[in-house]
PDBQT receptor file of N, H, CA, C and O in Angstrom, charges set to zero:
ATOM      1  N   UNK A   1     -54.028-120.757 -49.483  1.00  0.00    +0.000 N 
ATOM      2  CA  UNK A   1     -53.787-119.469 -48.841  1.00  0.00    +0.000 C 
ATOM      3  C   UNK A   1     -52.991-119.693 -47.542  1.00  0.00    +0.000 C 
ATOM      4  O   UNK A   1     -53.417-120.564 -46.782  1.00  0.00    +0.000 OA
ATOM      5  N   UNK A   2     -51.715-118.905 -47.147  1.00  0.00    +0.000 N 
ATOM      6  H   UNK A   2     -51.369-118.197 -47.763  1.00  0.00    +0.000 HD
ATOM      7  CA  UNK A   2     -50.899-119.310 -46.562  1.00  0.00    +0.000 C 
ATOM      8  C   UNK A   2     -51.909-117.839 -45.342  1.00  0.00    +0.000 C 
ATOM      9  O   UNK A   2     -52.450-116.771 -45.628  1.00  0.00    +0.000 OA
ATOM     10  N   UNK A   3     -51.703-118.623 -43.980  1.00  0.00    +0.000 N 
ATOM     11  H   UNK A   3     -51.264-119.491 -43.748  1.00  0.00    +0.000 HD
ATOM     12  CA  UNK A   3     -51.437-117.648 -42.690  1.00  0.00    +0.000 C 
ATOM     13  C   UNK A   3     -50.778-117.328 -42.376  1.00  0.00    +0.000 C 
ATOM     14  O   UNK A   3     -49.860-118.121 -42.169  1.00  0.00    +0.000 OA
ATOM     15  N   UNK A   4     -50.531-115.728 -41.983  1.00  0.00    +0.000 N 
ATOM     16  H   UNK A   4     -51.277-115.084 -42.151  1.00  0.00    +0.000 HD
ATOM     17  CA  UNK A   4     -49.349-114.548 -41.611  1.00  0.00    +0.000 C 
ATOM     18  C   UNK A   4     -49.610-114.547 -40.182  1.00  0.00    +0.000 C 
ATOM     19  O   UNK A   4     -50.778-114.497 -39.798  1.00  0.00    +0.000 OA
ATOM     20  N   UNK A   5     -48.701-114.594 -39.398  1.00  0.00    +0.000 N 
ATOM     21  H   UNK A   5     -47.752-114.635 -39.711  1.00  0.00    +0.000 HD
ATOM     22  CA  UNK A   5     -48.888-114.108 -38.166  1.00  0.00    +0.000 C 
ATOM     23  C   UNK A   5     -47.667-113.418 -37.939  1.00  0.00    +0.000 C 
ATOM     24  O   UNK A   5     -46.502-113.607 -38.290  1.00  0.00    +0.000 OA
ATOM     25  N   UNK A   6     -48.468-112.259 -37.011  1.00  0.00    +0.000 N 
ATOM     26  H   UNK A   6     -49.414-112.105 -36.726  1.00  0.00    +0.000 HD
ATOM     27  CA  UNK A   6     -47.026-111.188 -36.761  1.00  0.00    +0.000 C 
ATOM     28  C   UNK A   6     -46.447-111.905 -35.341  1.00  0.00    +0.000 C 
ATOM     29  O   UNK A   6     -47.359-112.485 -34.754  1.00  0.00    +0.000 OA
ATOM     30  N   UNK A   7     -45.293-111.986 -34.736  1.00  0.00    +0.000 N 
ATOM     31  H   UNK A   7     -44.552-111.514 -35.213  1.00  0.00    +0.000 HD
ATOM     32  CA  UNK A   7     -44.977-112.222 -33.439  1.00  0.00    +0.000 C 
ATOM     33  C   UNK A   7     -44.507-110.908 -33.222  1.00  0.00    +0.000 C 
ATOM     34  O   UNK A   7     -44.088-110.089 -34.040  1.00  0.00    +0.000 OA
ATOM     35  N   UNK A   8     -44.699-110.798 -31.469  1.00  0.00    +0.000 N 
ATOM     36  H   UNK A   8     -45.040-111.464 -30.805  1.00  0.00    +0.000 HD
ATOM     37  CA  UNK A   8     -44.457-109.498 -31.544  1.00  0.00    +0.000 C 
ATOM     38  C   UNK A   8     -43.796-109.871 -29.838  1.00  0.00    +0.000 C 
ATOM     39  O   UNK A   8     -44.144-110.678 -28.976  1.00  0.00    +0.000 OA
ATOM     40  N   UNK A   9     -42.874-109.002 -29.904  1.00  0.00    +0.000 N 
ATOM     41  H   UNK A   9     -42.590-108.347 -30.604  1.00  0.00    +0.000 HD
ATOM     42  CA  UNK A   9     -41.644-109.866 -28.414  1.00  0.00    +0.000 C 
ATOM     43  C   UNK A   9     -42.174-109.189 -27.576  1.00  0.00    +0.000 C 
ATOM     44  O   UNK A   9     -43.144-108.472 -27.825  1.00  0.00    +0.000 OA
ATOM     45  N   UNK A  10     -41.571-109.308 -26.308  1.00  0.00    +0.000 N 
ATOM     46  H   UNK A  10     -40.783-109.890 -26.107  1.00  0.00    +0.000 HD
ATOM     47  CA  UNK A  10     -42.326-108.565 -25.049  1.00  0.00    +0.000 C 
ATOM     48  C   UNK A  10     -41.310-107.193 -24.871  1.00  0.00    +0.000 C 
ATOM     49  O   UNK A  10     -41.656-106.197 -24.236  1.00  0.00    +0.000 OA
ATOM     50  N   UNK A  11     -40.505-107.286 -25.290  1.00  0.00    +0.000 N 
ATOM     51  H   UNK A  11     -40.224-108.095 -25.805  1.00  0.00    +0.000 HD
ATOM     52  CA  UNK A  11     -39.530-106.086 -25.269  1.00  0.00    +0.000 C 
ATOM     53  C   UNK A  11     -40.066-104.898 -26.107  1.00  0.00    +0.000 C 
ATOM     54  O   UNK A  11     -39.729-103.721 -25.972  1.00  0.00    +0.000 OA
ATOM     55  N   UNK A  12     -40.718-105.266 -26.755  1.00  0.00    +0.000 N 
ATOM     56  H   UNK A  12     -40.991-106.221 -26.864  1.00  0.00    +0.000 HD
ATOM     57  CA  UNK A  12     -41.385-103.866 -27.500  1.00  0.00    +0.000 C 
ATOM     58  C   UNK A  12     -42.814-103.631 -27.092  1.00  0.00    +0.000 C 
ATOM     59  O   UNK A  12     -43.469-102.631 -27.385  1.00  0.00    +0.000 OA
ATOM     60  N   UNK A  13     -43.208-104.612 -26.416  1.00  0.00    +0.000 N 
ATOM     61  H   UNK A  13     -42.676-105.425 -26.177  1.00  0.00    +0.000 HD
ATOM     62  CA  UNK A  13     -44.503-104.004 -26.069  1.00  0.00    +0.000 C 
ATOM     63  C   UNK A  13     -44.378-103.331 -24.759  1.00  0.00    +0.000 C 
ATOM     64  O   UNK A  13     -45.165-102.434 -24.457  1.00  0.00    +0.000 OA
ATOM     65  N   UNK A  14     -43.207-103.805 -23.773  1.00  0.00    +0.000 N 
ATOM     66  H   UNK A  14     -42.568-104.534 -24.019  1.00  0.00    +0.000 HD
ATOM     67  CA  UNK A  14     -42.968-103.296 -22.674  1.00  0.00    +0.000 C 
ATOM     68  C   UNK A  14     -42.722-101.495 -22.616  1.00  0.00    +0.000 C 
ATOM     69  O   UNK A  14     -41.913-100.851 -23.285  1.00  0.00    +0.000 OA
ATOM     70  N   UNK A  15     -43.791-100.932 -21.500  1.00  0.00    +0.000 N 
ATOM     71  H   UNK A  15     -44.448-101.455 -20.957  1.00  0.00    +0.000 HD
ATOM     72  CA  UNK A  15     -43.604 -99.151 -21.096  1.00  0.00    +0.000 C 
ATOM     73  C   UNK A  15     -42.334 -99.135 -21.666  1.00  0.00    +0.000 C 
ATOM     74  O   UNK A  15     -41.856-100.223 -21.986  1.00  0.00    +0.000 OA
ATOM     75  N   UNK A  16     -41.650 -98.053 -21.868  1.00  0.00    +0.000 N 
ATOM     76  H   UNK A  16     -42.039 -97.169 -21.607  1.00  0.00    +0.000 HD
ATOM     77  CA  UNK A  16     -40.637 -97.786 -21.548  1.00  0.00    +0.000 C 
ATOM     78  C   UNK A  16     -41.009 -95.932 -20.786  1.00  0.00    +0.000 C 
ATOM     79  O   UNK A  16     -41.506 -94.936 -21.311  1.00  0.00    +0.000 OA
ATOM     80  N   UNK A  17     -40.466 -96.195 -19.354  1.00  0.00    +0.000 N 
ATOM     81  H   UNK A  17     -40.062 -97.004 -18.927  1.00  0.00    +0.000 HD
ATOM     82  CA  UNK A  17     -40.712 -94.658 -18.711  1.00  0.00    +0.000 C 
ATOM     83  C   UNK A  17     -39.611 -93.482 -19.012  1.00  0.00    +0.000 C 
ATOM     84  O   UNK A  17     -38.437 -93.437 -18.644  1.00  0.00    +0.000 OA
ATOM     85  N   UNK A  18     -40.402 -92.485 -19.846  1.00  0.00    +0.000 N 
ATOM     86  H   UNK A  18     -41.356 -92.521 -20.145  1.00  0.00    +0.000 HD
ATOM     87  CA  UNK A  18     -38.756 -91.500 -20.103  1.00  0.00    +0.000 C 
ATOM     88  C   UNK A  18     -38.807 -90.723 -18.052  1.00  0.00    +0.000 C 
ATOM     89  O   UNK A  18     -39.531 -90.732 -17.056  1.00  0.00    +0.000 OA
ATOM     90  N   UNK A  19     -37.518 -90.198 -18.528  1.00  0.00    +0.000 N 
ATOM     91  H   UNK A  19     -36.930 -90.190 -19.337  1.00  0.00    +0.000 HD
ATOM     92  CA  UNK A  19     -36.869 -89.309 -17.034  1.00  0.00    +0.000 C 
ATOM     93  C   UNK A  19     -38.499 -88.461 -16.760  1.00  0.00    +0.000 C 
ATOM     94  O   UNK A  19     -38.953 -88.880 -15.695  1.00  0.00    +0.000 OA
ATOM     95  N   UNK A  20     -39.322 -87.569 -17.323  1.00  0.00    +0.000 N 
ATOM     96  H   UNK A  20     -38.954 -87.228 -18.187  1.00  0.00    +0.000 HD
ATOM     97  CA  UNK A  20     -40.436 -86.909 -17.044  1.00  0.00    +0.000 C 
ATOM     98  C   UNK A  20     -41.415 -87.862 -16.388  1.00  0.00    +0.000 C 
ATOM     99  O   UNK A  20     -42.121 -87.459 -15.463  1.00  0.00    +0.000 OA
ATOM    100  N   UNK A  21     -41.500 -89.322 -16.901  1.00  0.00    +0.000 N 
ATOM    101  H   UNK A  21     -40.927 -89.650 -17.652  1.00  0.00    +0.000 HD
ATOM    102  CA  UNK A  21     -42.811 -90.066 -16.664  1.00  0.00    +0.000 C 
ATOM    103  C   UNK A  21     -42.361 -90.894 -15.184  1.00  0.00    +0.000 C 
ATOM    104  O   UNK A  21     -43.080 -91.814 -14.796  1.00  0.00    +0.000 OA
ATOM    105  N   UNK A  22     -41.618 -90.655 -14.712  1.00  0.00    +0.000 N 
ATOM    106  H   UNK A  22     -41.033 -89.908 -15.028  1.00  0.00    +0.000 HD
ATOM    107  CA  UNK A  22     -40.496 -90.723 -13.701  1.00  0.00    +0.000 C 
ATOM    108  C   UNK A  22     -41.085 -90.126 -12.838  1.00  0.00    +0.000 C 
ATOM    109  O   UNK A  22     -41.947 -90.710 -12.182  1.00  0.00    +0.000 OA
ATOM    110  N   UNK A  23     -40.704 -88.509 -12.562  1.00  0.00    +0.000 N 
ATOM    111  H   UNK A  23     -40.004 -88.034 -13.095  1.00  0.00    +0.000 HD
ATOM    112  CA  UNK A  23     -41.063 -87.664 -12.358  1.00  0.00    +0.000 C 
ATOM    113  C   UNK A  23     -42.420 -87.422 -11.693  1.00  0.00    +0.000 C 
ATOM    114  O   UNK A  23     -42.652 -87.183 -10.508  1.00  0.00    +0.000 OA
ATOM    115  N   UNK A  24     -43.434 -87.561 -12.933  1.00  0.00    +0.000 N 
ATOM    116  H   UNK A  24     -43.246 -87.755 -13.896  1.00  0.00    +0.000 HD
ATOM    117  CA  UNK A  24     -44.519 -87.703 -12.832  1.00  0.00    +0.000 C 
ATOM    118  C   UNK A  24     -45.534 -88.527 -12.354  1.00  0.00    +0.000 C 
ATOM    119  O   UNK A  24     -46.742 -88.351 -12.193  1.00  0.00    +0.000 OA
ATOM    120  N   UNK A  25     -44.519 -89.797 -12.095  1.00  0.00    +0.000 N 
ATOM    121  H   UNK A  25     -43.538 -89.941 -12.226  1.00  0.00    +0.000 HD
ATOM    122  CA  UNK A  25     -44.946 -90.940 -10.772  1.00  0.00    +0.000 C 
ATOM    123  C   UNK A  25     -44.597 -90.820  -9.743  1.00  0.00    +0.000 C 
ATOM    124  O   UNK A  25     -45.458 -91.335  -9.029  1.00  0.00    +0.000 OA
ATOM    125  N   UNK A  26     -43.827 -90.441  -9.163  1.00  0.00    +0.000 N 
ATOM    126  H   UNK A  26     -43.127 -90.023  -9.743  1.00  0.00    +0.000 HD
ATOM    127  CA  UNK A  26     -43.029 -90.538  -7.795  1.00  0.00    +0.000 C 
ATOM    128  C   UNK A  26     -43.543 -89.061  -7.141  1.00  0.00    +0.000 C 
ATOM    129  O   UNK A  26     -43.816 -89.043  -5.941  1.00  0.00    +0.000 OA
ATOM    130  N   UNK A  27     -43.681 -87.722  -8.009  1.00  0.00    +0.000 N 
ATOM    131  H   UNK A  27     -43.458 -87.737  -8.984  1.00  0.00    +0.000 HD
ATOM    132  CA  UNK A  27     -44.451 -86.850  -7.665  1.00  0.00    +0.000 C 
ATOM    133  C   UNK A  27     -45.454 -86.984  -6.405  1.00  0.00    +0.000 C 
ATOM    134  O   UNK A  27     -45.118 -86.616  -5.280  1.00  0.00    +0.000 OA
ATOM    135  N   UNK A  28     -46.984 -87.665  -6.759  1.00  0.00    +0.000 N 
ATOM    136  H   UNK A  28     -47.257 -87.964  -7.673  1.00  0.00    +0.000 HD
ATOM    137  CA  UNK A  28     -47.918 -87.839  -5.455  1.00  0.00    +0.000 C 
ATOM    138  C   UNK A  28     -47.423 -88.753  -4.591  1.00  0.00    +0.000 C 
ATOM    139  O   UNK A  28     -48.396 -89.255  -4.028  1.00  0.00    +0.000 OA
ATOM    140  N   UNK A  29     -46.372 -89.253  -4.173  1.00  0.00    +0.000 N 
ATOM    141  H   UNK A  29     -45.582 -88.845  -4.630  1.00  0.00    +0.000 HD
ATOM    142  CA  UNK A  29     -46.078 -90.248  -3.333  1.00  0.00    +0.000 C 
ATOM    143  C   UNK A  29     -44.841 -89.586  -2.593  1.00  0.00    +0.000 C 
ATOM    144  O   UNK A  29     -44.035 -90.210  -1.902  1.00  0.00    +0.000 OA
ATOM    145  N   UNK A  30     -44.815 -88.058  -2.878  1.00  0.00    +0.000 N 
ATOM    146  H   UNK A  30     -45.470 -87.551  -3.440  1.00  0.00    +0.000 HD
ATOM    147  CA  UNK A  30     -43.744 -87.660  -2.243  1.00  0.00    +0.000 C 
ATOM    148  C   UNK A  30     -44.184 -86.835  -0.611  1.00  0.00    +0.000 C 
ATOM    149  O   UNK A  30     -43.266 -86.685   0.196  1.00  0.00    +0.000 OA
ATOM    150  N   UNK A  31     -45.745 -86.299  -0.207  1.00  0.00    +0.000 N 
ATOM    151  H   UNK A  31     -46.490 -86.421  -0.863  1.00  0.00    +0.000 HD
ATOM    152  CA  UNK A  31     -45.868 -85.884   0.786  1.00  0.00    +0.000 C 
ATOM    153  C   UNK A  31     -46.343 -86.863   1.876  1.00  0.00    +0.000 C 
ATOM    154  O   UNK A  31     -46.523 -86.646   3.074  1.00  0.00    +0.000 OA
ATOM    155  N   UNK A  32     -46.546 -88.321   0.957  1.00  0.00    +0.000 N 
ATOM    156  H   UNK A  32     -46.400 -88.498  -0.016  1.00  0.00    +0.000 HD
ATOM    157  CA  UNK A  32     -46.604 -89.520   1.871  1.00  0.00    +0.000 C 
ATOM    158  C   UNK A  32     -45.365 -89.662   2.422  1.00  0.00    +0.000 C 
ATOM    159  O   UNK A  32     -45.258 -89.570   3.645  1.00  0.00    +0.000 OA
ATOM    160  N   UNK A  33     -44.079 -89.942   1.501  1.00  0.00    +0.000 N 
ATOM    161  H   UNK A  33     -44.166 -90.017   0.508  1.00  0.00    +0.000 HD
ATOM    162  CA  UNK A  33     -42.712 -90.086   1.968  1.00  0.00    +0.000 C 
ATOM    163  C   UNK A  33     -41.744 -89.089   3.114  1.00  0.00    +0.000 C 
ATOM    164  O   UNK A  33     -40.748 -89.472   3.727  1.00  0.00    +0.000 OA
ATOM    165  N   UNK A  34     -42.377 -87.741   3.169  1.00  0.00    +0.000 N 
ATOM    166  H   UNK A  34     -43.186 -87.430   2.671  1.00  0.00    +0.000 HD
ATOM    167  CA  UNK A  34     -41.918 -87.357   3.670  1.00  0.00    +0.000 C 
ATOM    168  C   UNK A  34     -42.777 -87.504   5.550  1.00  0.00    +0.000 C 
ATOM    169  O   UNK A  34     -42.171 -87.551   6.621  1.00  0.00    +0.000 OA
ATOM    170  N   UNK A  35     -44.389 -87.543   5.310  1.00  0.00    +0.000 N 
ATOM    171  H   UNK A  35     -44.882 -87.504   4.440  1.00  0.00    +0.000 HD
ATOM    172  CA  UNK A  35     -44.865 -87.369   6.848  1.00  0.00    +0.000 C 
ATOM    173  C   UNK A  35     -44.025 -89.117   7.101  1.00  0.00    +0.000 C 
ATOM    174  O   UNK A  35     -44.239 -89.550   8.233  1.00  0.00    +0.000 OA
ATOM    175  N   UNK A  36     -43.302 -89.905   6.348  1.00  0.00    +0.000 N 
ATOM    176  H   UNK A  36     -43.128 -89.554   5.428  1.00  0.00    +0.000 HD
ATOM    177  CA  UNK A  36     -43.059 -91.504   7.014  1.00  0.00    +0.000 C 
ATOM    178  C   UNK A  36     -41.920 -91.088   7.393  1.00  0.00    +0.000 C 
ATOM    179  O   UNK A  36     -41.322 -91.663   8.302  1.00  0.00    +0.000 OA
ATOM    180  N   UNK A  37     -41.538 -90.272   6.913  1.00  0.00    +0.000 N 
ATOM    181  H   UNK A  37     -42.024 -89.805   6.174  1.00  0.00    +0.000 HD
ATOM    182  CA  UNK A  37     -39.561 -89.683   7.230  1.00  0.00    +0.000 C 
ATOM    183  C   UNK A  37     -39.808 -88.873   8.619  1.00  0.00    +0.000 C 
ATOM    184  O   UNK A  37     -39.349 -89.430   9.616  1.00  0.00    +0.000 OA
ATOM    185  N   UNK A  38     -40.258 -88.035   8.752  1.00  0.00    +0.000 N 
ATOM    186  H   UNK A  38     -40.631 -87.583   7.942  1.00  0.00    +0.000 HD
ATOM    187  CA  UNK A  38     -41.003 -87.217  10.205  1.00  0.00    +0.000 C 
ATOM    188  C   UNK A  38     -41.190 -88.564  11.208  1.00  0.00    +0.000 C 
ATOM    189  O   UNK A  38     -40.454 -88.759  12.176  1.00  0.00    +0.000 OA
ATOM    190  N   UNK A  39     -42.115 -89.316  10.881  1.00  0.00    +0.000 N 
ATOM    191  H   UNK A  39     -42.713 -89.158  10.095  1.00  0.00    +0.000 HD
ATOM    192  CA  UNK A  39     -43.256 -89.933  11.603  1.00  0.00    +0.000 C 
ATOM    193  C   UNK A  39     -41.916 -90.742  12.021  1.00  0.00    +0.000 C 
ATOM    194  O   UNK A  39     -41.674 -90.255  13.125  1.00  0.00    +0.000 OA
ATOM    195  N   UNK A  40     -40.756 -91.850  11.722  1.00  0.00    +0.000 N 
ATOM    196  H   UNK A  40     -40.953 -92.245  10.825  1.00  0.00    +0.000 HD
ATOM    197  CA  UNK A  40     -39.916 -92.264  11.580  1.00  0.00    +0.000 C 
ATOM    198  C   UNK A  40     -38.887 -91.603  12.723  1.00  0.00    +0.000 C 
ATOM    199  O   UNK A  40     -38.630 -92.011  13.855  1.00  0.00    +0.000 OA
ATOM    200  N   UNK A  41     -38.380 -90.391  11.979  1.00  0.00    +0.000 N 
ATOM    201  H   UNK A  41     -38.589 -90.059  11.059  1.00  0.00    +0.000 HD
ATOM    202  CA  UNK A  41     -37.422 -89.275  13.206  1.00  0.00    +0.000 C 
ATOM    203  C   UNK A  41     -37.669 -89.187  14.224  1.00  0.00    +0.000 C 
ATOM    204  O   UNK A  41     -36.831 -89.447  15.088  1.00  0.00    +0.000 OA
ATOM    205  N   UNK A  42     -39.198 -88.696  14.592  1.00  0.00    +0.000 N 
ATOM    206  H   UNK A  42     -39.879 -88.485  13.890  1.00  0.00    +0.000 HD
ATOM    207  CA  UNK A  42     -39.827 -88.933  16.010  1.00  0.00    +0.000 C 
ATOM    208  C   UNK A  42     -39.893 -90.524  16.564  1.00  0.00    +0.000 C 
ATOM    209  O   UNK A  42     -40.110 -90.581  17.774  1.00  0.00    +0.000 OA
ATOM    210  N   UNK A  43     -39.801 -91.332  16.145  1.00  0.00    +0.000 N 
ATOM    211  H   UNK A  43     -39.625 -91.286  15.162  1.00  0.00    +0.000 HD
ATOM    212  CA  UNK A  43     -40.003 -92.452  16.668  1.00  0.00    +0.000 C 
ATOM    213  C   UNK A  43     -39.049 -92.478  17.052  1.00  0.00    +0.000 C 
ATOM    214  O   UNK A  43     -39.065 -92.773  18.246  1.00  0.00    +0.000 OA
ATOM    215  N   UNK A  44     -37.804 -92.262  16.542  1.00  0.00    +0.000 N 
ATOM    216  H   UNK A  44     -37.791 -92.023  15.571  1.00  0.00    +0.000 HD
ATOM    217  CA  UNK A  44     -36.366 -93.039  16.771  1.00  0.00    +0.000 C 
ATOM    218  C   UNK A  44     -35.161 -92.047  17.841  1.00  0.00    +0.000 C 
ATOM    219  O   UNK A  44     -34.030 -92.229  18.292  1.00  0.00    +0.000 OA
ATOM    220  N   UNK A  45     -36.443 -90.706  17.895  1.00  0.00    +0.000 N 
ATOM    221  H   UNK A  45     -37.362 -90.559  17.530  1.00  0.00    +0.000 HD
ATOM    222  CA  UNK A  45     -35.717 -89.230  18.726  1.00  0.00    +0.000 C 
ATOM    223  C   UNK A  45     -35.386 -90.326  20.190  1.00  0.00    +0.000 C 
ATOM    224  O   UNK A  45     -34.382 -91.038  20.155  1.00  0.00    +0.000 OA
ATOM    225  N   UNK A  46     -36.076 -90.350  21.093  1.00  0.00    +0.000 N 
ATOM    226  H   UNK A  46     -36.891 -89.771  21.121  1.00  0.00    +0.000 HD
ATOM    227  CA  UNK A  46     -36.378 -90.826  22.029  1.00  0.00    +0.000 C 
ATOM    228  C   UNK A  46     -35.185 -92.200  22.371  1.00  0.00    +0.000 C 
ATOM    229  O   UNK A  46     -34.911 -92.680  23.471  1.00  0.00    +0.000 OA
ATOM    230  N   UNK A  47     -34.739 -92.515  21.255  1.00  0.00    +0.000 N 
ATOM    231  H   UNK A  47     -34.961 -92.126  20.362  1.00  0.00    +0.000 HD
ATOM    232  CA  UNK A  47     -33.843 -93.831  21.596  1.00  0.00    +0.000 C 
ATOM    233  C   UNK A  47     -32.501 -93.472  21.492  1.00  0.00    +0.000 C 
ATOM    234  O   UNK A  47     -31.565 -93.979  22.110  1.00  0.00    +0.000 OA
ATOM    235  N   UNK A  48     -32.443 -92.220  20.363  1.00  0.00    +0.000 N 
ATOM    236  H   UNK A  48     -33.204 -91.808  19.861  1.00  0.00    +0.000 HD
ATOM    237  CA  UNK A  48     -30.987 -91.882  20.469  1.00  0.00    +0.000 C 
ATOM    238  C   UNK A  48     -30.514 -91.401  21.500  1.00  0.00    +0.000 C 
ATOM    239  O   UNK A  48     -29.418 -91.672  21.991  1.00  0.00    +0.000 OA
ATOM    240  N   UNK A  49     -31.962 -90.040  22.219  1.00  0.00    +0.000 N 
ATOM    241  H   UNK A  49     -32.852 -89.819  21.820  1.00  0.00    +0.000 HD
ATOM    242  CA  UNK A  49     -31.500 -89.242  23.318  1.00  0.00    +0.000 C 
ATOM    243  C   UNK A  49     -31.518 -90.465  24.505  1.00  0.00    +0.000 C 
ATOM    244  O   UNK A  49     -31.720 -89.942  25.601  1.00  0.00    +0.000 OA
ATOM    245  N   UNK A  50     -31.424 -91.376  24.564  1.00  0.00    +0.000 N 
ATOM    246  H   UNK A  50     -31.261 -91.801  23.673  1.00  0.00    +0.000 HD
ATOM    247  CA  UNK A  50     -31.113 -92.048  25.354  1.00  0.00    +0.000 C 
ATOM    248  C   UNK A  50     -30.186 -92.818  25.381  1.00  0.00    +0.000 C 
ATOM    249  O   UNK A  50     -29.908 -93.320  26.470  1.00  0.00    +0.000 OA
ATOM    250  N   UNK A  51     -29.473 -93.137  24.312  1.00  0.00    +0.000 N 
ATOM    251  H   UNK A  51     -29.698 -92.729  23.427  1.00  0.00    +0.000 HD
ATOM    252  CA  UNK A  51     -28.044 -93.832  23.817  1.00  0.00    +0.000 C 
ATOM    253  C   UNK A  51     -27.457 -92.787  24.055  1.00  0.00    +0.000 C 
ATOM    254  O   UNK A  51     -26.411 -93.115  24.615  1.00  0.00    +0.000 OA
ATOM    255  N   UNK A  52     -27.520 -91.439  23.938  1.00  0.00    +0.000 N 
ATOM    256  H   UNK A  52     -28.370 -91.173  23.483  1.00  0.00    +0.000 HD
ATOM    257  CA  UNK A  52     -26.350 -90.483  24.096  1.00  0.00    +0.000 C 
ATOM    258  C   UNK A  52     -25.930 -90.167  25.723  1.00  0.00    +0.000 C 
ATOM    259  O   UNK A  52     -24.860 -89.910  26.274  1.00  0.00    +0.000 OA
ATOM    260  N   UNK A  53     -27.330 -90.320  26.198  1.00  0.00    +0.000 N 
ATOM    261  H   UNK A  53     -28.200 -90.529  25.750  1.00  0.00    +0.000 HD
ATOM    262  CA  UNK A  53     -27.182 -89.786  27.609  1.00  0.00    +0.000 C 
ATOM    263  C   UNK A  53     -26.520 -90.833  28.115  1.00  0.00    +0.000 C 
ATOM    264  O   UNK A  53     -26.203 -90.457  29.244  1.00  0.00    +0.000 OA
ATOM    265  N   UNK A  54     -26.181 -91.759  27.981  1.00  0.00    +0.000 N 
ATOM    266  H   UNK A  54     -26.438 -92.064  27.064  1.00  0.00    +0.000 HD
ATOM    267  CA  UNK A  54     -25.134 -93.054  29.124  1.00  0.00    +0.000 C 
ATOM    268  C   UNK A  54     -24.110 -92.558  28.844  1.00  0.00    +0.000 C 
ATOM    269  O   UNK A  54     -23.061 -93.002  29.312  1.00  0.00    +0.000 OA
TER     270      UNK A  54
């Protein structure tokens, strides 16, 4: 009796994410991204108005 084994590549077992599942990740990580974009602007207010004023 001979043994079958299937091989099976990593390319097909790998996710593949369509454009929605995309979407649907980056979604909850977007009102984090934005208070770091704020939080960021204010940090950096203070250095410009002071590069401009010389």
């Amino acid at each position: 009796m001979s043994r079958l084994s299937a091989r099976v590549s990593a390319a097909s077992t790998r996710n593949v994410l369509t454009e929605r599942d995309k979407r649907v990740a980056i979604t909850p990580m977007l009102p984090a991204l934005l208070r770091g974009v704020i939080f960021l602007a204010g940090l950096a207010a203070p250095f410009v108005v002071a590069l401009l004023a010389r």
